[in-house]
N, C-alpha and C positions, 0 to 999 in steps of 0.2 A: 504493500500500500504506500504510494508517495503520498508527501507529506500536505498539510495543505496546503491553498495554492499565497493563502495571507504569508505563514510562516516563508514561504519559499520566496516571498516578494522582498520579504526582510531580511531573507538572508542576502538574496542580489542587492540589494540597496548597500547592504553594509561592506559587500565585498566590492561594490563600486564605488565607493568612499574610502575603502583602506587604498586600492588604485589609485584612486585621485590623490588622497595624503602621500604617496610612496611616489608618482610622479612629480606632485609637487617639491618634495623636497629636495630630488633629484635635479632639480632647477632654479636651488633656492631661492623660488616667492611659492606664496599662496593664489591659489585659486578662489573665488567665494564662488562663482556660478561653476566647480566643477561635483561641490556636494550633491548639489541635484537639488529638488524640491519634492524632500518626504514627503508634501502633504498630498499632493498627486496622485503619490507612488502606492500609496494605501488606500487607496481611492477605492471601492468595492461595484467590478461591473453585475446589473441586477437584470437578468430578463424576467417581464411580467407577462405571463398569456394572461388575459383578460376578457371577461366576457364581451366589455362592451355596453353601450345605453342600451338597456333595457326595464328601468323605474328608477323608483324613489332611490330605492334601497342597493339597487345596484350605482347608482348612479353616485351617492352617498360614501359607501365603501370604497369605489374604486378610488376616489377622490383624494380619501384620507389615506390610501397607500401611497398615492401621489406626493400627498403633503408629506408625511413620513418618510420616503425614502428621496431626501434633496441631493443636490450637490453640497450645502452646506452640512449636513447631516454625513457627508462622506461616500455618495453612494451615486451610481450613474446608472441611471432608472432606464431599461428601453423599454418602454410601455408596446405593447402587439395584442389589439384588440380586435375579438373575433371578428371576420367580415360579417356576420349576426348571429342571435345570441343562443341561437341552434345551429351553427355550423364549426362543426370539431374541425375539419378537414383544414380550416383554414389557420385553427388552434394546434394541431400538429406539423402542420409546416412553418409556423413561427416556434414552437418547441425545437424540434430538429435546429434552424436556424441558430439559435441558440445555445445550440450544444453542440454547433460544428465553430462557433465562434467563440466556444470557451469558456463564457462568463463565467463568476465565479459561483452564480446561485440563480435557480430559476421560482419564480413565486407563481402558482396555477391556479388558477380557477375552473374547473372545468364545465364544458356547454354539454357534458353526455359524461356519465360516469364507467363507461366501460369502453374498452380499444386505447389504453393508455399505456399496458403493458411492453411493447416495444420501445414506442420513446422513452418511457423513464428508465429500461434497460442501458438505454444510449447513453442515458444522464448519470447513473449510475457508472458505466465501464469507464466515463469521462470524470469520474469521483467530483461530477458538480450537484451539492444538494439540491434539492428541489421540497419547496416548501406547500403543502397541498392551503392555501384561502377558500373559506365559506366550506367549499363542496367536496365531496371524498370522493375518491375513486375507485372502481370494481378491480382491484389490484391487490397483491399482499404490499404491507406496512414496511414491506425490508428494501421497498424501492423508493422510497420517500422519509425524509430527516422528520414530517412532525405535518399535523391539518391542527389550522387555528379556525375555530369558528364557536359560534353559539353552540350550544347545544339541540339539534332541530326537535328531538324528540322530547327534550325535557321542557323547551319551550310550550311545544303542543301539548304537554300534559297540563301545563299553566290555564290554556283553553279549555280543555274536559272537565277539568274541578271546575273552573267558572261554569263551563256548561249543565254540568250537575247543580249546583245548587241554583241557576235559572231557571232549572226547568225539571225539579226535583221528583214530578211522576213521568217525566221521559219526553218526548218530544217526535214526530218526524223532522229529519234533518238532510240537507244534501252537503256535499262535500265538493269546492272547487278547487282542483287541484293544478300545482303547478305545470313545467314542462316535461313530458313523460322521460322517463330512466334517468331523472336526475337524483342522486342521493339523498338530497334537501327532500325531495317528494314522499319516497318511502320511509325518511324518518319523520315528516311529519304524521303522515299517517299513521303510522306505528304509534307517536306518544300517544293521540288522539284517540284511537283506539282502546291504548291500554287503559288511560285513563275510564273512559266509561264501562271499560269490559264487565260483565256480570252487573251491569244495574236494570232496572225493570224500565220498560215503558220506553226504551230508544228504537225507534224504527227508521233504519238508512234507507233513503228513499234514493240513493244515487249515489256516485262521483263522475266527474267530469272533468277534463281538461279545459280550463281558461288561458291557458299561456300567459300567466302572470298579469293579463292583460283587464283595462277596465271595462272595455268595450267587447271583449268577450266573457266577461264577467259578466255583465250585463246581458248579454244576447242567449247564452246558456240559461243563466235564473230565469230570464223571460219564457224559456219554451218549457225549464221544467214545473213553472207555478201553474203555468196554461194545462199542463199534461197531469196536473195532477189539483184542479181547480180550487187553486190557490192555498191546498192544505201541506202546505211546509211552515213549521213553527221556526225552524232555528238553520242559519247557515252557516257553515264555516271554512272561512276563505283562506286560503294558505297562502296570499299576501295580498296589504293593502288596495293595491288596485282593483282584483278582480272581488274585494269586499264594494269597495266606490262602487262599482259596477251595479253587483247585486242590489244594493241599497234605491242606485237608480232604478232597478228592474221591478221593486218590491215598491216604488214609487207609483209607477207607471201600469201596475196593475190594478191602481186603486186602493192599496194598501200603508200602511204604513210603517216604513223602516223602524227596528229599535222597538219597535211595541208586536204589533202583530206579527213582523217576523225579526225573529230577532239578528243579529249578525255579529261572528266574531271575525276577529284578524290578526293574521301576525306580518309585526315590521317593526310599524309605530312611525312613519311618514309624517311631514308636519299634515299632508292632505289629508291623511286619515283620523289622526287626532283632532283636525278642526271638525273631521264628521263627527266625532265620538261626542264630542263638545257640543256640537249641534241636536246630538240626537240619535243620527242615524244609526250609527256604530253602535256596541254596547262592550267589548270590550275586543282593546288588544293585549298583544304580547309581545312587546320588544324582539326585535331581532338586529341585537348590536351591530353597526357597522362600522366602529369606532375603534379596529385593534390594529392598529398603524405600529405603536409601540412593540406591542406582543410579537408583529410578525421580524421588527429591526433585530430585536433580541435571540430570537430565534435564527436569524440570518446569520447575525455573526456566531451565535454558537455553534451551529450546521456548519460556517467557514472553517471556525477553529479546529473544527473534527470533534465535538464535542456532543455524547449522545444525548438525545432529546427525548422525551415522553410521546408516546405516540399521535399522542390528543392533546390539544390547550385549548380550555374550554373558556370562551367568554360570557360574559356573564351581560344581562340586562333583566328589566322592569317590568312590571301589568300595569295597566291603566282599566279602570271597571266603570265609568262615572264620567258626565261633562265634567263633571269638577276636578278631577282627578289629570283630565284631558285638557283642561283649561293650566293648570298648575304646571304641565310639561309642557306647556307649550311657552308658555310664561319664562318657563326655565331655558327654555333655546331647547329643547328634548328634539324638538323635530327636526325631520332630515328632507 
């Protein structure tokens, strides 16, 4: 195993400073500009696959990896966002790229959680970590230094307790879910799940893909309250938008968001909180998108060769209440 590529940086640096001191003296004067400029030299190249605009909350995250990893901060960010925010194809040729160019750490988000096992192979025989953000991959644990993200399941188990004590003899319910074979998807469904499992009176009236999306969010609840004449009590939207959405749809049937049908979400968007505030919503659950630090720390100890926990789990908030939704909103909470 060579050594890593920081220590190996330090070692050339310092043997092109004894060089220069041992030329110099050989000539006796000094040099100032043949020490070099350490600070350069330690400079950490980062490639980021990246999903790409696709919401609040993406849009939010990617941002604050941006701001976290500067030039000032030591680090020369090459941002490579997907050509959109289901296509791998274009997420594995900026990987490859990547790790034919060297860097010294790749940070990934991925648009599809499985077909990642050859390129991180690559990244791996090139000993450049790769740090898994937000989303896991269908891959074993021993081709990737560490995934930083929220907890997806234990978020959604935040919604099932809310939704038990809403709706405490049971409820019909549909389920909007995200982009299929994403990781994020099947562990939200899983906490959700578990959370209600063995209570009386829940009848799943559905799931359905929204694509994250408000306007398919909206156009789904519209055909399943039609298809099932308006008797869904309770929705739950596995992120802000396609909760918007619903809310418009549960509007536009003559009904009313928040009462007659109820609606949760996970994110915590300023959008979404001002609905929660307003009414429409009833409750979310944070899905932090604030671990800019988590992932620096993790970068460099991945550089140093140093082993890391498999999972870094971050951590966020419920909101249950306008007023509760008014208070984080008050506080800058939204994204």
């Amino acid at each position: 195993m060579k050594a890593p590529k920081r220590l190996l940086g330090l070692v050339a640096l310092v043997g092109a400073g004894a060089l220069a001191l041992g030329l110099a003296g050989c000539s006796g004067k000094t040099d100032a500009s043949a020490s070099g400029d350490s600070g350069s030299k330690s400079e950490l190249t980062i490639g980021y696959v990246a999903v790409g605009p696709e919401g609040g909350w993406r849009d939010a995250h990617e941002k604050a990896i941006k701001d976290a990893f500067t030039k000032d901060a030591g680090f020369d960010l090459k941002y490579a966002p997907a050509a959109s925010p289901t296509d791998q194809k274009s997420q594995i040729d900026a990987f490859t790229t990547f790790v034919n160019d060297d860097v010294d750490a790749i940070l990934l988000t991925a648009t599809e959680a499985s077909g990642w096992d050859d390129a991180l192979k690559k990244a791996q025989e090139a000993e450049i970590p790769v740090i898994l953000l937000d989303r896991g991959v269908d891959a074993s644990d021993s081709l990737y230094a560490t995934r930083i993200a929220p907890d997806n399941a234990t978020v959604a188990q935040e919604v099932g307790k809310w939704a038990l004590t809403a709706f405490p003899q049971g409820a019909n319910y549909y389920v909007l879910e995200g982009v299929p074979g994403l990781s994020v998807v099947n562990e939200r469904n899983q906490g959700f799940d578990d959370a209600i499992k063995g209570a009386s009176g829940w009848n799943k009236i559905g799931a359905q893909t929204a694509n994250w999306s408000a306007d398919e969010g909206k156009s789904v609840t519209e055909t399943v309250l039609k298809a099932n004449n308006n008797n869904i009590q309770f929705i739950f939207a596995q992120n802000d938008e396609m909760a918007i959405g619903a809310a418009d749809a549960v509007k536009g049937a003559g009904l009313t968001p928040g009462k007659d049908v109820k609606i949760a979400a996970i994110d915590g968007t300023k959008g979404a909180l001002e609905r929660l505030a307003a009414g429409d919503l009833n409750f979310i659950a944070q899905y932090n998108p604030f671990f800019g630090p988590q992932a620096i720390q993790a970068v460099h100890d991945a550089v140093d060769g140093k082993k890391l926990d498999k999972t870094i789990i971050v951590s966020g908030e419920t909101f249950d209440s306008p007023e509760s939704a008014k208070a984080a909103l008050d506080a800058g909470k939204g994204f």
